[in-house]
Each structure stands twice: as C-alpha cells, then as structure tokens.
KESE-188897 format. One record per residue (C-alpha): residue number from 1; residue in one letter; x, y, z. Coordinates in Angstrom, 1 decimal. Each point is the difference from the previous one (the first is absolute). Example, Ala and Ser with C-alpha at 12.3 -4.5 7.8 and 13.67 -1.06 7.14 Angstrom:
residues 2
ATOM   pos   code        x        y        z
ATOM     1      A     12.3     -4.5      7.8
ATOM     2      S      1.4      3.4     -0.7
***
This chain:
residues 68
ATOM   pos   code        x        y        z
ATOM     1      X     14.8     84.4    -64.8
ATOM     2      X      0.4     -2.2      2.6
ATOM     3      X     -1.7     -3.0      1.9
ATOM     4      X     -2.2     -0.8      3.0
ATOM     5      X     -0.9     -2.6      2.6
ATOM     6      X     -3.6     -1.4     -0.4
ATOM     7      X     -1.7     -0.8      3.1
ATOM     8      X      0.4     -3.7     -0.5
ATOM     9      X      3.7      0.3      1.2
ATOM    10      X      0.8     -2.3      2.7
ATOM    11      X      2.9      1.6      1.6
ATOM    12      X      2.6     -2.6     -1.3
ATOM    13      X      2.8      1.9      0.1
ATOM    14      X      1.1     -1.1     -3.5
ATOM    15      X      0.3      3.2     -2.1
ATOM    16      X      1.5      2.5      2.8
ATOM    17      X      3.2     -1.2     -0.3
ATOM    18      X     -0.1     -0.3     -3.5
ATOM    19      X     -0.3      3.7     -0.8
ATOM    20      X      3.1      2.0     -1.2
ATOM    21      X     -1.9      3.2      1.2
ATOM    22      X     -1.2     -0.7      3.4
ATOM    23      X     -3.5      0.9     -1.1
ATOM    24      X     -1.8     -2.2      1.5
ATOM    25      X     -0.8     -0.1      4.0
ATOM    26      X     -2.2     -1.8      2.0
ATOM    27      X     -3.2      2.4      0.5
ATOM    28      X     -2.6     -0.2      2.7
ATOM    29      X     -1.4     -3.3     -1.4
ATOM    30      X      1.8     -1.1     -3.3
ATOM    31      X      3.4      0.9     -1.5
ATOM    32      X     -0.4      3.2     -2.0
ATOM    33      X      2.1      1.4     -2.7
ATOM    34      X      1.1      3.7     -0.2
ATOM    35      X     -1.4      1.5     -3.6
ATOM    36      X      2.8      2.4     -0.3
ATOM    37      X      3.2     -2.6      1.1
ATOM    38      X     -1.7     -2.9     -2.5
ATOM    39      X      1.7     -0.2     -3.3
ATOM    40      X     -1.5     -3.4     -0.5
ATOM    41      X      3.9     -0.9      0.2
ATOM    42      X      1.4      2.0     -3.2
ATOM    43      X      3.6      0.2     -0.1
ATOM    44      X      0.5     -3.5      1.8
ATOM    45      X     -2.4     -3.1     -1.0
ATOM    46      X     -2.1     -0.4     -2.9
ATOM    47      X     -2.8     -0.4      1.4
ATOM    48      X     -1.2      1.3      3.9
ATOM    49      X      1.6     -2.4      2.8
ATOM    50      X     -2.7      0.5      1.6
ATOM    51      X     -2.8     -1.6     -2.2
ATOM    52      X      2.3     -3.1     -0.9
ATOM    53      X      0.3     -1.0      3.9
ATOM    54      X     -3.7      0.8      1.1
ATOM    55      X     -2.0     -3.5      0.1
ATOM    56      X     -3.3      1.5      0.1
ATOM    57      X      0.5      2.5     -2.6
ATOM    58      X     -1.4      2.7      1.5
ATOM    59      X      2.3      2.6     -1.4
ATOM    60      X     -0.9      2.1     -3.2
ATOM    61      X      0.0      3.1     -1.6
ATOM    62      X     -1.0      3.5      1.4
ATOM    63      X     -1.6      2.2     -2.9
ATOM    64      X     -0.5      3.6      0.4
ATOM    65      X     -3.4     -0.6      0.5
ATOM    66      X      0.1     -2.0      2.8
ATOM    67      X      2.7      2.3      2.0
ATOM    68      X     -1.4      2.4      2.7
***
C-alpha cells in the first residue's frame, strides 16, 4: 500500500523533506506522492514522516480500490 495527498493540501512544504524515498513531488497543484516509491516509511520510522509533520492532515491511505 501506500498513501496519497487529499485535495485539501496546502502546499506547505512540510512532508517533502521528510520522506526517506523521495516519493513525494510537488504536482501541477498539490504535492503528490508516487504509489510505487511510497512505503509509508518501512525500514526507517514507525510511523510515515509524512503524516506526523502534515498540519492539515490531509494524508491517508491509498486502497486498491481507489488506485487507477
């Protein structure tokens, strides 16, 4: 699995630098994260990085349902 932006992401700039993958980019509006580079931070924190910095938390879980 892996996790996603929601719309409601304001561009802070908080979890980018936090992620021992480089997954996630800045996209055409919001930051996105890359699906296949996401391990939700396995191997390095116990938790995703990402999720503890975001204040509007507006990252969560991608299901196989919801990918494309």
């Amino acid at each position: 699995m892996s996790l996603y932006i929601t719309e409601d992401c304001i561009n802070c700039d908080m979890c980018e630098p936090e992620c021992p993958n480089e997954a996630i980019t800045m996209g055409q509006s919001i930051y996105e994260i890359d699906p296949v580079l996401c391990t939700e931070c396995e191997g390095y924190y116990d938790s995703p990085a990402c999720v503890a910095v975001c204040p509007l938390d507006c990252i969560e879980l991608l299901t196989d349902h919801e990918k494309h």
